[in-house]
Residue, then its C-alpha position, 0 to 999 in steps of 0.5 A: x766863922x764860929x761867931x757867924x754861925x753863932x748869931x745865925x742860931x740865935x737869930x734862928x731861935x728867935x724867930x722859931x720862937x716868934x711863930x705861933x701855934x698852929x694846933x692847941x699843943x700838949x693840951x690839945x692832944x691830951x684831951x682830944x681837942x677837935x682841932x688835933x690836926x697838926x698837919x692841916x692847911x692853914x693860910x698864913x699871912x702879912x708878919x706871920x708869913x714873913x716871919x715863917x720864910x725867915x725862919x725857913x731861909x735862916x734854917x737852911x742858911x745855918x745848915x750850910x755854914x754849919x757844913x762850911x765851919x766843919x769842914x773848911x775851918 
């Protein structure tokens, strides 16, 4: 079950990895970019929606194996 949990977390790093970026990031905050909402709405489509989703499941699937490995195994 360890090894499931395992490729969950690498699957999920990869795909936190692949989402873009949504604000201008460190650089944006440091010089006050007009852009600095982090929480603005932005619409997301075709592989960037699928890739966000992904994510989401893979997340809280890893949260649920993780329960399991702690205390069933």
């Amino acid at each position: 079950m360890e090894y499931v949990l395992l490729v969950i977390s690498v699957i999920l790093i990869i795909l936190t990895l692949l989402q873009g970026g949504k604000s201008d990031g460190a650089s944006g905050a440091i010089t006050g970019s007009s852009k600095m909402n982090i929480f603005a709405r932005t619409k997301e489509r075709g592989s960037e929606l699928i890739v966000s989703r992904l994510t989401l499941v893979m997340g809280i699937l890893f949260f649920f194996v993780a329960l399991l490995v702690k205390y069933f195994f």
